[in-house]
Structure formats: C-alpha cells, structure tokens
N, C-alpha and C positions, 0 to 999 in steps of 0.2 A: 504494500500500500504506500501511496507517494504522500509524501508530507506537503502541506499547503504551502510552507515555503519553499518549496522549491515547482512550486506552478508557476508557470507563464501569467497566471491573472496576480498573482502576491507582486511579482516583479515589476510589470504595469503599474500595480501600484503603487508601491516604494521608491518608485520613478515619480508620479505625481504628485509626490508630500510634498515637496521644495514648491510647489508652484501655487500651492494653497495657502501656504503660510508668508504668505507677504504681510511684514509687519509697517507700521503705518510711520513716517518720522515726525514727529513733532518738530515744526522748525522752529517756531516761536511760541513762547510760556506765556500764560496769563499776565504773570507779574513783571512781565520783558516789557507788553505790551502796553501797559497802564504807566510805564515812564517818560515823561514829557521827552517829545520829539527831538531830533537836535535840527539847530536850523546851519544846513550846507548851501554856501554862495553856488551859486549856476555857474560852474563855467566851461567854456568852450574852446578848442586845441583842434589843429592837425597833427596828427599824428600817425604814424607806421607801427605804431604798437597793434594787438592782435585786437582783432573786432570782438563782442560779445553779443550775442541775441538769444532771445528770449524768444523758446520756440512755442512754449503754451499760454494761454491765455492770461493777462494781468489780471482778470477778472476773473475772482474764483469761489466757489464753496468753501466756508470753514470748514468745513469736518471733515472733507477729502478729496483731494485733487491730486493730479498727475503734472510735476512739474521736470522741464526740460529748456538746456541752456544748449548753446553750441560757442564753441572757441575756434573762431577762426585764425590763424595763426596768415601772416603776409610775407612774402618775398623770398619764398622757400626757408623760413625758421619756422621753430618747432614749441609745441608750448610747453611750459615748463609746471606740469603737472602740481610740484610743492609749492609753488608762488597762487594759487589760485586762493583767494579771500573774499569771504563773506561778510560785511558788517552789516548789522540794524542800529538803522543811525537814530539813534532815541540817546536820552541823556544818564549813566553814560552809555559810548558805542556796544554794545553786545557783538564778541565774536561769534559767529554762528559755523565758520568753516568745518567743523568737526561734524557739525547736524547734515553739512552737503555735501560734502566728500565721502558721503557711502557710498554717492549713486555714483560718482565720477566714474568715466570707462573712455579713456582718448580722451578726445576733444570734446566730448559729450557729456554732459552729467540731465541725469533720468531719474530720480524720484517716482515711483510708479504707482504712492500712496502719501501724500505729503501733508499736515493740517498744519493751520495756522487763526490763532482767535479773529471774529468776526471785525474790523474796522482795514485802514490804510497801513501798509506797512513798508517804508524806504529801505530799502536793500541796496549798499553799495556793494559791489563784483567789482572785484580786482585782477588781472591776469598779465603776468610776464612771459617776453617769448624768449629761446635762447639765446637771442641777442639782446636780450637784456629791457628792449620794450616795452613799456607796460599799456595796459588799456584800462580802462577803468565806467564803469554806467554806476548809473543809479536805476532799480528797480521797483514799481510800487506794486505790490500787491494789494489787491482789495477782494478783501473778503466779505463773503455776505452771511 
C-alpha cells in the first residue's frame, strides 16, 4: 500500500503552500502616520541619474494593495541595489527601506500584498547607479 506522501496529489500540493501564504507588508504604522508631515521644498534638476516610476496606482485601498516601482538605470550603468531608500517624510523622516526591500528582484521591487493606514502619505525613493548617480521622487500615496 503506497503512503499519501508519496502521491503525485500530496506533491501538487506541497508545491502550492508557498503560493497561499503571501503575507501582507505593513509599510506604514498607525503611529508613523499620525506625525505631523515634514514640509520638502519642490525642487527641480536635470539629471543622468536613474529614473524611478511608479508602476501601480497612487490611488489605493488601505487594507491591500499590490505595489510596484521600476528603476531604470541610463547610459549603460547598473543600479546599485544597496543604495535604494525609502523615506516617509513626516516629522521625524521614518526609514521604511527595510519594509520594501523584501519585494526588491532587479530593477523591480513588487509588493504583491502591501497596507498602508487610510489618508496621504509622501514617500521619498532614492536610487544610485554604479556610477554613482543618484535619482530621487517623491511619492504620495492615498489611501482610502
């Protein structure tokens, strides 16, 4: 008599754990959120540093959304993965790099389950390319 672990249906399944358990990031905490904003002057550069964009919606659900950046790197240089920063500019800055750098993969960082409490929230992104480069956005999220 063949034991259930060693079917073909037990195997299929043991294969699909990892795809169920996607756990959810918390980017930003209640009490992150309730700190008086910080106020960053506008301003404006040309620059060869790498581009950043924002490939899902500014607009989004508190309680769960799928967020997704792209780093574009210029002139045949490369990004520089460790140089990549997160701030939430509230008073003071909150580093949050640690909260999006799980999803990082390349150029890419993917969040595929991400909350964040219901109001505006300023997200400056930082990123260096190997020559040294930098690019820099501000991002608002808004949550409803």
């Amino acid at each position: 008599m063949r034991s259930f672990f060693s079917t073909p249906i037990m195997a299929l399944a043991l294969t699909l754990l990892p795809w169920g358990a996607i756990a959810q990031t918390k980017l930003i905490t209640e009490a992150e959120a309730q700190a008086p904003n910080l106020q960053v002057p506008a301003t404006r550069a040309i620059t060869r540093g790498p581009g950043i964009s924002l490939l899902s919606p500014a607009e989004v659900p508190a309680k769960s959304f799928a967020f997704k950046m792209l780093f574009e790197p210029r002139g045949g240089a490369k990004i520089d993965p460790s140089s990549i920063k997160f701030e939430y500019l509230k008073q003071p800055i909150v580093d949050l790099t640690a909260r999006f750098k799980t999803g990082l993969n390349g150029n890419q960082l993917e969040l595929p389950q991400a909350s964040v409490p219901a109001g505006t929230h300023p997200i400056r992104v930082s990123v260096r390319d190997s020559e040294g480069r930098e690019g820099n956005t501000i991002i608002h999220l808004s949550a409803k």
